[in-house]
C-alpha positions in Angstrom: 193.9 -94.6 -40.4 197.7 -94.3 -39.3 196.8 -90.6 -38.0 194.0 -92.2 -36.1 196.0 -94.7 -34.3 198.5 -92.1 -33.9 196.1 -89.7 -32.1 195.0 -92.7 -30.0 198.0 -94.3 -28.6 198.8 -90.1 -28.0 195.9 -89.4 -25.7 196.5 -92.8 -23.8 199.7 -92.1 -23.0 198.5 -88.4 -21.4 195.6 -90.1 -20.2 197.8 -92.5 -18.1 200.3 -89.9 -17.1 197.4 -87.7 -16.0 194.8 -89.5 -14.3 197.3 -90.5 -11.5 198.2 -86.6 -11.0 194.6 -85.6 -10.8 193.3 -88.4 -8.4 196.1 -87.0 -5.9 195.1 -83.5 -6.4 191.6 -84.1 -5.5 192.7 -86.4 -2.8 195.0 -83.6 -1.4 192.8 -80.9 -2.4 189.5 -83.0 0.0 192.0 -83.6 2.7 193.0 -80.2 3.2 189.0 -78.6 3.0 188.8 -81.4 5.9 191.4 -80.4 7.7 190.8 -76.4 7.1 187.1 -76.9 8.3 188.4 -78.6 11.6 191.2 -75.9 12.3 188.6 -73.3 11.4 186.2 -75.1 14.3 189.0 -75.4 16.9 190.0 -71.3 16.3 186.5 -70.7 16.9 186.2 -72.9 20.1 189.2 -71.1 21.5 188.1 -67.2 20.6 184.6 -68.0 22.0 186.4 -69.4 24.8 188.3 -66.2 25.5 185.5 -64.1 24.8 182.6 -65.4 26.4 184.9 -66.1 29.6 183.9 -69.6 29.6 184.9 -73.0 29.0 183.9 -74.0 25.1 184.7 -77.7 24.3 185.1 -79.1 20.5 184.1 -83.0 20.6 183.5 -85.3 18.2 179.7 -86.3 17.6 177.8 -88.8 16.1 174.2 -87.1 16.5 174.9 -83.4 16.4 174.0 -82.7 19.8 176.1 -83.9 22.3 179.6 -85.7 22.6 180.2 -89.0 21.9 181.8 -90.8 25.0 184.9 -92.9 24.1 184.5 -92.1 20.5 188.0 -92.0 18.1 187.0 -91.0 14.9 187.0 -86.9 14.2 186.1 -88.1 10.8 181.8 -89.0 12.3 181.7 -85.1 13.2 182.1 -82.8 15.7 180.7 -79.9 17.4 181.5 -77.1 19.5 179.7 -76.5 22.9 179.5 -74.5 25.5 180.2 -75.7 29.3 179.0 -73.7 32.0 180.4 -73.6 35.3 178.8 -76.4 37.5 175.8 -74.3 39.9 176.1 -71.5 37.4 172.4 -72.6 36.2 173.6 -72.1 32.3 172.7 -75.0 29.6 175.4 -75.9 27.6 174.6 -75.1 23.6 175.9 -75.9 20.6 177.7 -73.5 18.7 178.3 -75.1 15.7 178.0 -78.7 14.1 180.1 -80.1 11.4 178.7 -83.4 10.2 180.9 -86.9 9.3 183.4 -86.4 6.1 182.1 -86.9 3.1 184.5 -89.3 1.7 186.8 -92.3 3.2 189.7 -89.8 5.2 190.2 -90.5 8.5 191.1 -88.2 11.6 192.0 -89.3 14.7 193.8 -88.3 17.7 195.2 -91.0 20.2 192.7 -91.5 23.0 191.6 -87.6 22.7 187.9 -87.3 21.4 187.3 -83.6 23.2 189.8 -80.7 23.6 188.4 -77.8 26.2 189.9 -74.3 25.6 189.3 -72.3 29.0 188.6 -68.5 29.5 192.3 -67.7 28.8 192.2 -69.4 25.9 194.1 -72.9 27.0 194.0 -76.5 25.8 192.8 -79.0 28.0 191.1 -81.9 28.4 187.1 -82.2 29.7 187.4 -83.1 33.2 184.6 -84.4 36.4 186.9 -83.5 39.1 187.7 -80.1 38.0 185.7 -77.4 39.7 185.5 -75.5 36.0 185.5 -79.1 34.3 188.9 -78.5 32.3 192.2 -80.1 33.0 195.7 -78.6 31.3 197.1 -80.5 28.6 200.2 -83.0 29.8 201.6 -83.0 25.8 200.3 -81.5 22.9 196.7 -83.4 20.7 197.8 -84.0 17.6 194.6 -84.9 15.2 195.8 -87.0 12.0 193.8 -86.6 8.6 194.6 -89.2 5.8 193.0 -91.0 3.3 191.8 -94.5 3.2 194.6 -96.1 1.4 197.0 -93.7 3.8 199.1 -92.8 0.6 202.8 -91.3 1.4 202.6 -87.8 1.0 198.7 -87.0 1.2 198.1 -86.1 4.8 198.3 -83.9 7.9 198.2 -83.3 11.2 196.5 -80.3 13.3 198.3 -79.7 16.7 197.0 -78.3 19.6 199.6 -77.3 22.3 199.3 -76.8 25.7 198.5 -72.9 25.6 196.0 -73.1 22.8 198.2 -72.3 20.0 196.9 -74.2 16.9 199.1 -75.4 14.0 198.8 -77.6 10.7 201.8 -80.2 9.8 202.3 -81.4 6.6 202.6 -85.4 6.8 206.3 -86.3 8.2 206.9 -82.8 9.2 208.1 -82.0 13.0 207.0 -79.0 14.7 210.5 -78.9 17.4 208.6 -75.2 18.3 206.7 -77.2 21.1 207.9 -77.7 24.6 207.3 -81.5 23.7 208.5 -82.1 19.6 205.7 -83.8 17.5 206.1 -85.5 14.2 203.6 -85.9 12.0 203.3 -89.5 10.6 
């Protein structure tokens, strides 16, 4: 009976040191699929971009067909799509779709929900008043991934800089590489 209770109170104690460790792995472990699937979607944007010769826009979507005006959350989804040149009689077409995350993460980016890459393969922003619909980028969009509970040390943050140039942050890392520094928080 003593060896019982022994054997017990053992695997509660690793059961209580180790269920803590293994939530944060899987947390960490989803977070970074998340944030691996978006970088892979925003390279892709950019090399289409370059070799197609035409602007490609990655948005975030709700429906899986077209952007979602005013929308914050890169967590619902987002696609890649084609923009053809206004008069150039070309339909735009998705490219790719990747649908809402599966769990409670979030991603956002402040007031960004669409980043353009152009034929030379830089950042911008969609634009009506630009005759190929694509305005530079004034600062870097910096897309933060976290979990629900936003626990220190599970996180990231994807960059996009002004000439295209894509980059992952660990969360409270700064990238001073950048013309304009950015911290991850």
């Amino acid at each position: 009976m003593v060896e019982l209770l022994v054997v017990v109170a053992i695997t509660a104690i690793l059961l209580t040191i180790g269920i803590p460790s293994y939530t944060w792995t899987i947390t960490n472990y989803r977070l970074s699929t998340e944030t691996n699937g978006l970088v892979g979607n925003l390279q892709y944007a950019r090399s289409e971009a370059i070799r197609q010769g035409l602007p490609v826009q990655i948005c975030i979507s709700t429906n899986g067909t077209s952007c979602a005006a005013g929308a914050t959350s890169w967590a619902s989804g987002h696609i890649v799509i084609t923009m053809p040149i206004a008069g150039s009689g070309q339909v735009p077409t998705v490219m790719r779709l990747q649908g809402a995350f599966t769990g409670t993460d979030t991603a956002t980016a402040a007031g960004v929900s669409a980043v353009v890459f152009n034929r030379d393969g830089f950042a911008g922003v969609p634009s009506a008043v630009s005759w190929n619909g694509f305005t530079s980028l004034a600062a870097p969009v910096v897309i933060t991934l976290h979990d629900a509970a936003n626990s220190a040390g599970v996180g990231s943050c994807i960059v996009v800089n002004q000439i295209g140039q894509i980059s992952v942050l660990a969360k409270g890392a700064s990238d001073r590489t950048n013309p304009i520094p950015v911290t991850c928080t």
